[in-house]
C-alpha positions as CSV (number, residue, x, y, z in Angstrom):
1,X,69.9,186.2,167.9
2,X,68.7,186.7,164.2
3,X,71.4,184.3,162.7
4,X,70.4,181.8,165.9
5,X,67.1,181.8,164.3
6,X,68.3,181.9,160.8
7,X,70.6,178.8,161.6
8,X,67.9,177.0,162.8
9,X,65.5,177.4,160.0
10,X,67.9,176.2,157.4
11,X,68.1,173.2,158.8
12,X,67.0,170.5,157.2
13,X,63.6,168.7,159.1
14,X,64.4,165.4,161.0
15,X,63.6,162.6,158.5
16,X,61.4,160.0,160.7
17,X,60.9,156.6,159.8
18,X,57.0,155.6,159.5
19,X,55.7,152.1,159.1
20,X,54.0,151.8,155.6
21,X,50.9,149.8,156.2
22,X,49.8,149.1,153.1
23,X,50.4,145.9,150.4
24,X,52.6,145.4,147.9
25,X,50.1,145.1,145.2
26,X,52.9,144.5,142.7
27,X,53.6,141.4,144.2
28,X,49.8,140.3,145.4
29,X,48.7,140.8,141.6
30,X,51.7,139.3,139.9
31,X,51.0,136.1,142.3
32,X,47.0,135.9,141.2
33,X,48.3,136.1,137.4
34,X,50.5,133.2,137.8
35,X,47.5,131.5,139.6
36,X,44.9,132.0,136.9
37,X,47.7,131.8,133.9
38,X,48.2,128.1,135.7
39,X,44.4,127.3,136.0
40,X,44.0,128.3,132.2
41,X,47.1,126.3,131.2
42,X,46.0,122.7,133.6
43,X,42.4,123.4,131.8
44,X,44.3,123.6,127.8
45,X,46.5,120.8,128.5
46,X,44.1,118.5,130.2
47,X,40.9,118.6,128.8
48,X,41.7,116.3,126.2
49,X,42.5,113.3,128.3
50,X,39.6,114.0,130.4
51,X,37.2,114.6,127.8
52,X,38.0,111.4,126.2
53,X,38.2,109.2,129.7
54,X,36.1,107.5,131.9
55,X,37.9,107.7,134.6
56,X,37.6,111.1,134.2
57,X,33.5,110.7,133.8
58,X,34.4,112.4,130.7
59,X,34.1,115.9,131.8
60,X,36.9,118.0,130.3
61,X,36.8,120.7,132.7
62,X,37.3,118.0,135.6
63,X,41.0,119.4,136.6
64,X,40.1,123.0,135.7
65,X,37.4,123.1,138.5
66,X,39.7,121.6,140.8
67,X,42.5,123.4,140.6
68,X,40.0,126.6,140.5
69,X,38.7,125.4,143.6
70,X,41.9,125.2,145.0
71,X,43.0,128.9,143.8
72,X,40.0,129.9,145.7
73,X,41.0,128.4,149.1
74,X,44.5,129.7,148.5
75,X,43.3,133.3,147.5
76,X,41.7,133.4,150.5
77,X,44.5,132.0,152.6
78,X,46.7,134.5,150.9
79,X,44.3,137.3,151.9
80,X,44.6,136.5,155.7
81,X,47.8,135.9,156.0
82,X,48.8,138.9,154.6
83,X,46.9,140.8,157.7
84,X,47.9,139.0,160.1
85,X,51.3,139.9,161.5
86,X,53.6,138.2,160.6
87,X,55.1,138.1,164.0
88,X,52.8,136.2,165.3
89,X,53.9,133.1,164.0
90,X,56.8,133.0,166.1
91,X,54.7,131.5,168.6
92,X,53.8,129.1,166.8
93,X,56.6,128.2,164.9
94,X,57.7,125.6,167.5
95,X,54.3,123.7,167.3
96,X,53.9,123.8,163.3
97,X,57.4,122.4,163.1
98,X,56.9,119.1,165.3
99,X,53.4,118.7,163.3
100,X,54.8,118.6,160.3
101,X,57.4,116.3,161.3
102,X,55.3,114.0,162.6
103,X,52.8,113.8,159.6
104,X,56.2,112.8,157.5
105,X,57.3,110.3,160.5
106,X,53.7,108.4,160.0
107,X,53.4,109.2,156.0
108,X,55.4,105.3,155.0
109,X,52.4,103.5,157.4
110,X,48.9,105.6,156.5
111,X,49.6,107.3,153.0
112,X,48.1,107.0,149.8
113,X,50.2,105.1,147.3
114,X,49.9,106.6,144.1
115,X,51.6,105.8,141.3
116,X,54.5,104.1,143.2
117,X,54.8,107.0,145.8
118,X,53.2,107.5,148.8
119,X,53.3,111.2,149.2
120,X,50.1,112.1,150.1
121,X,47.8,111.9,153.0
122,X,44.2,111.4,152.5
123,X,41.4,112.5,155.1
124,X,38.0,112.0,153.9
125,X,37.6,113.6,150.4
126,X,40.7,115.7,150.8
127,X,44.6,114.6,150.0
128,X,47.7,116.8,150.9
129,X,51.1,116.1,150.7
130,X,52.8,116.8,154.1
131,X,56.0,117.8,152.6
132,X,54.8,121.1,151.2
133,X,53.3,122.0,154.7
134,X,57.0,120.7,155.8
135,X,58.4,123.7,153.4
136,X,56.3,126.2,155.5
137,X,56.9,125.0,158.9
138,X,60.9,124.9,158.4
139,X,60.9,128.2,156.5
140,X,59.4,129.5,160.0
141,X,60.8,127.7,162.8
142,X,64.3,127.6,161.6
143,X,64.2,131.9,160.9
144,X,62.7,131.7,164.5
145,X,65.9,129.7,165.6
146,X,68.2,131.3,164.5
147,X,67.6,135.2,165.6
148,X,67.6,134.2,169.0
149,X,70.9,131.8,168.8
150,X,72.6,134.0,166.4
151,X,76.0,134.1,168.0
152,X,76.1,130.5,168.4
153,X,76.1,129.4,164.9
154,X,79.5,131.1,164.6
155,X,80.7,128.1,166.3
156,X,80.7,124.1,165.4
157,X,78.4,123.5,167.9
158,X,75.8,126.0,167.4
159,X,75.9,125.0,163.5
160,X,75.3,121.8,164.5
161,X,72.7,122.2,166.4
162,X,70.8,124.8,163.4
163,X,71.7,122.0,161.2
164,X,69.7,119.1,163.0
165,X,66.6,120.7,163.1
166,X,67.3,121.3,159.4
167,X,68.4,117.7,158.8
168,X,65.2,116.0,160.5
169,X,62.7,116.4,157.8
170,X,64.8,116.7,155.2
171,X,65.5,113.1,156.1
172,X,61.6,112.3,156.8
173,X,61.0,114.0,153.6
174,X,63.7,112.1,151.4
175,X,62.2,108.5,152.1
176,X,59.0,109.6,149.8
177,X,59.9,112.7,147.8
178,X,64.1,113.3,147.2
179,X,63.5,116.2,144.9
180,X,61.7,118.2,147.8
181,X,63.8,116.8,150.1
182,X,67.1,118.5,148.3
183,X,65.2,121.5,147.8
184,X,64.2,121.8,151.9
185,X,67.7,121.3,152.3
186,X,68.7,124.6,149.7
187,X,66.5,126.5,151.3
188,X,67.2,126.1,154.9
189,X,71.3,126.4,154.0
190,X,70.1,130.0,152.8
191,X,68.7,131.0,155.9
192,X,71.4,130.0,158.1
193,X,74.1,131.7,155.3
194,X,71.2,134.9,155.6
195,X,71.5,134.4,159.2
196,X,75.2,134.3,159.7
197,X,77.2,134.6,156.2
198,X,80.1,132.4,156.6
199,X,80.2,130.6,153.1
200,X,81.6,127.4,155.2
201,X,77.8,126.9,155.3
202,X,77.8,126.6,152.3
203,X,81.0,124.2,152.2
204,X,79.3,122.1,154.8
205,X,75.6,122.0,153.3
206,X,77.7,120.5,149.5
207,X,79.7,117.8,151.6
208,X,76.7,116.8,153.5
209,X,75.1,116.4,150.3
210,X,77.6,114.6,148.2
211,X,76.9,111.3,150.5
212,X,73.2,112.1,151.4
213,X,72.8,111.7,147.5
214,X,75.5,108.5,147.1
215,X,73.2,106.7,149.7
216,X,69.6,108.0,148.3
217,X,71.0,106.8,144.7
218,X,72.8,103.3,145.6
219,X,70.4,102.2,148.0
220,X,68.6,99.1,146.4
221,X,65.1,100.5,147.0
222,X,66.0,103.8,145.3
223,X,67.9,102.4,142.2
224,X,65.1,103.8,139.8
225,X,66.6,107.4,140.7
226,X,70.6,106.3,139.1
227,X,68.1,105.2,135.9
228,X,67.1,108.8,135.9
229,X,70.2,110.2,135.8
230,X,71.3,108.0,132.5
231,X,68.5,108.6,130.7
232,X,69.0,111.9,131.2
233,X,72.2,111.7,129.5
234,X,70.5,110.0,126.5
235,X,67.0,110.1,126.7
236,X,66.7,108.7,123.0
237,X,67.9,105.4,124.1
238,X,65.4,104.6,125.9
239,X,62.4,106.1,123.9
240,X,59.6,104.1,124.8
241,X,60.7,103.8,128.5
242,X,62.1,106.4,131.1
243,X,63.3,108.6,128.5
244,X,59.8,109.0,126.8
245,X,58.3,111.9,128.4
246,X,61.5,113.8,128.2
247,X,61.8,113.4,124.2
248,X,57.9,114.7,124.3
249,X,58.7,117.5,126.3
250,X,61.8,118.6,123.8
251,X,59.3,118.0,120.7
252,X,56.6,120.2,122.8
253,X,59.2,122.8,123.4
254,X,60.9,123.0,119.5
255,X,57.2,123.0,117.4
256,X,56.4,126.1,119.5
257,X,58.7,128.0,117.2
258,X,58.4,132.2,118.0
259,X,55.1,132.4,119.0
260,X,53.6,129.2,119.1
261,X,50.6,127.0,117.4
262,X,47.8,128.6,119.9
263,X,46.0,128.2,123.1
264,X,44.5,125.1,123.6
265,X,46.1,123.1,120.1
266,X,49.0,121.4,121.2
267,X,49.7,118.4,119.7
268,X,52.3,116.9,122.5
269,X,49.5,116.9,125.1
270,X,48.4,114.1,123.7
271,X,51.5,112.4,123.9
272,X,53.2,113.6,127.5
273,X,52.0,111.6,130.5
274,X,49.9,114.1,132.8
275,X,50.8,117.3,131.1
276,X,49.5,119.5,133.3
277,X,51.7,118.7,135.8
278,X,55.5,119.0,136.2
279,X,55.9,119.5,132.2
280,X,53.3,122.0,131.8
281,X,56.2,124.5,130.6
282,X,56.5,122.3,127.7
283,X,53.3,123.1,126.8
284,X,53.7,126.7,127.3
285,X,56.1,126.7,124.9
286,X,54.4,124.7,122.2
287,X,51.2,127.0,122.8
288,X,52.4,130.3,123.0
289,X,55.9,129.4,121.6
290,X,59.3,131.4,122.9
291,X,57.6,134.5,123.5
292,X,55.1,132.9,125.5
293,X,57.9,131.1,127.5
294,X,60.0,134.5,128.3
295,X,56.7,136.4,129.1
296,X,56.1,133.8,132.1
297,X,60.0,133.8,133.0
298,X,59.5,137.6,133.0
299,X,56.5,137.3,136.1
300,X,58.8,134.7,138.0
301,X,61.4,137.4,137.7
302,X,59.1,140.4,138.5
303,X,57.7,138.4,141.6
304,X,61.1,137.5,143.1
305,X,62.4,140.9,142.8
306,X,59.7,141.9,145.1
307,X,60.5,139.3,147.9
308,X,63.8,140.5,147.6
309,X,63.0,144.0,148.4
310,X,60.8,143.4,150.8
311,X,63.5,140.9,152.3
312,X,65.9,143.0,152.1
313,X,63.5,145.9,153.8
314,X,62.0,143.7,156.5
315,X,61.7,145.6,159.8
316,X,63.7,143.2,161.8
317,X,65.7,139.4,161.0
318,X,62.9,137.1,161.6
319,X,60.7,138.8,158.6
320,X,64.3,139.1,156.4
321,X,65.0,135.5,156.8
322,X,61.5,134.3,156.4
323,X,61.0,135.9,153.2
324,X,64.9,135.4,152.1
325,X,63.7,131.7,152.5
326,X,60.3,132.1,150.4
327,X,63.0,133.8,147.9
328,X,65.0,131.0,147.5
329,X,62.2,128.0,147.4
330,X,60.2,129.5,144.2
331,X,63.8,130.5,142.8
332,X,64.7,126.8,142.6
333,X,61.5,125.5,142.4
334,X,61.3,127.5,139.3
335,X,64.6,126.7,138.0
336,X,64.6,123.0,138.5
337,X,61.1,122.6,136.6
338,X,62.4,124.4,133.5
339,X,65.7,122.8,133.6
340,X,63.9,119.4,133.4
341,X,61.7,120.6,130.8
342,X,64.6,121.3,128.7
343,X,66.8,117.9,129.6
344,X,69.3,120.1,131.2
345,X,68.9,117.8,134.6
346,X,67.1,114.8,135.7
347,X,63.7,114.2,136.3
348,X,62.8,115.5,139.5
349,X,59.3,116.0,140.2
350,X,59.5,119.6,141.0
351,X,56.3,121.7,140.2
352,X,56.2,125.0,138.1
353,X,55.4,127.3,141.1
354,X,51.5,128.9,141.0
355,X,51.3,127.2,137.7
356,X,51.7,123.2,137.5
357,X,48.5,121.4,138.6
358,X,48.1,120.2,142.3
359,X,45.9,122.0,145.5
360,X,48.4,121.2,148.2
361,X,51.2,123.0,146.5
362,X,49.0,126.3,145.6
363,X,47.4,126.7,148.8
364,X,50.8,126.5,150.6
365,X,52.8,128.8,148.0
366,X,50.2,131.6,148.6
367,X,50.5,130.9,151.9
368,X,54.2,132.0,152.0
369,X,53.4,134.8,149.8
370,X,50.7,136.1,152.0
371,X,53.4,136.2,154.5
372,X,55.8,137.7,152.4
373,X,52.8,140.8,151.8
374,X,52.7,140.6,155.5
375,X,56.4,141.7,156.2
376,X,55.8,144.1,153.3
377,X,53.0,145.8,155.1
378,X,55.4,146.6,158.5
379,X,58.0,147.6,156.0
380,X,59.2,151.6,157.3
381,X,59.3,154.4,155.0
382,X,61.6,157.9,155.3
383,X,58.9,161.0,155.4
């Protein structure tokens, strides 16, 4: 009876499995030091173009207030997504999905044109491109999908099926934007490889690519993008046309040196069309030199190693493959802008994530991470 009771008290207590409900404050504050890093960055490498504009009214904090503005709004959106659970979206999913598709079906007929593309939608005093709501919506729908037809997509049909609500707006999106188009398209391949790893997925997302690019490239009306891709094989010949912002992006990028001529004193901003946009790395670089450069690669690399904890510690499918997807779209985001800044790939439009300049893309990039914090709040822990 004695060793009965001795036997029982050496055991080892059952380990139970409690939900965590709290945030990952690793990830919420690495995301608002991108945010502001980028608001200080649009402000040094604008505010000499607008100071000196009229278009501008000459105010040279005219994109710092509203990209501040925008960090706000996305802050906030941030902030209630992340408690709201994340669940809940499944209902939704559906709905969000067909929106989005039908903002890019009537984008061609009511958009703004600017600059040559008509990307954005304008309401009033507000503009939004419907493609970043697009990366949201498929992100969700598509993790939705496929955790309720999971044993399908081991068959041609099932794929197929996975892969047309994939190809939809990736199509819709390719008319206006290819860059985000091609990126949709990564992204959605790594939730259905997530989903069900067969790397035939993979086989069939690079053959359905190798003629969705051939027709995007040879088409008449897209010809400009096969001009891309030769001056990005020798920007110098063509340095007063295409290949100009490229050769001021490489000269940004080499006076840096180590550590940089200072905040707020390059000389290339002057130079490189709208700076605080898609080449804002360059600046970086020039600014706060190498070290500057590594310490931002260095957050990017902090902040996806969270998702993929979280991703990998979601407590069921739908949270994995949502975040797995909000992995891989600031991974490539991330990695196409700096390849471009370095002339190690075509131009192609692709924002620096939390960073670049433009309210659409922040406010939807903190919405994905508030969902991200979301998961990480249900995560379970061993006590």
């Amino acid at each position: 009876m004695e060793q009965t009771r001795q036997g029982k008290a050496g055991r080892k207590p059952h380990k139970k499995r409690v939900k965590a409900d709290t945030y990952d404050f690793g990830l919420f504050f690495v995301v608002l030091t991108l945010v502001l890093f980028g608001v200080v960055m649009i402000f040094s490498a604008s505010y000499y173009e607008t100071m000196s504009s009229k278009e501008y009214g000459y105010d040279m904090f005219y994109y710092l207030k509203r990209q501040g503005m925008w960090a706000v709004v996305g802050t906030v959106g941030m902030i209630v997504a992340m408690n709201v659970p994340y669940q809940l979206w499944k209902k939704f999913s559906l709905m969000l999905y067909w929106i989005s598709n039908g903002l890019l079906a009537i984008l061609p007929f009511v958009g703004k044109n600017v600059k040559g593309q008509t990307r954005w939608i304008e309401i009033g005093p507000l503009q939004f491109q419907p493609s970043e709501f697009t990366k949201v919506a498929v992100i969700l729908y598509l993790s939705y999908y496929v955790i309720n037809h999971r044993k399908e997509l081991g068959n041609l049909k099932g794929f197929a099926k996975a892969a047309a609500i994939l190809a939809l707006p990736v199509l819709l999106i390719a008319m206006t934007n290819f860059s985000s188009a091609l990126l949709l398209l990564m992204v959605g391949v790594t939730i259905l490889f997530v989903a069900s790893p067969r790397i035939w997925y993979f086989v069939a997302g690079i053959g359905a690519l190798v003629p969705f690019v051939a027709v995007m490239v040879i088409l008449p009306q897209f010809r400009y993008r096969l001009t891309r891709i030769t001056t990005w094989l020798d920007p110098w010949s063509d340095l007063q046309g295409n290949g100009y912002q490229t050769v001021q992006s490489l000269y940004a990028v080499a006076s840096g040196g180590l550590f940089g001529v200072g905040l707020g004193q390059s000389r290339q901003k002057s130079f490189i069309p709208e700076a605080h946009n898609d080449i804002i790395f360059a600046i970086i670089c020039e600014e706060l030199g190498i070290f500057g450069g590594l310490i931002v690669l260095m957050l990017y690399a902090y902040l996806l190693y969270r998702l993929f904890v979280i991703a990998q510690n979601a407590p069921d499918m739908f949270g994995s493959l949502m975040v797995s997807g909000i992995f891989i779209h600031i991974a490539l985001q991330v990695i196409l802008n700096i390849a471009v800044v370095v002339n190690l790939m075509p131009n192609t439009g692709v924002t620096l994530p939390f960073i670049s300049y433009g309210g659409t893309s922040i406010v939807f990039l903190m919405a994905e991470m508030g969902l991200a914090l979301s998961v990480a709040r249900q995560i379970k822990f061993e006590e």
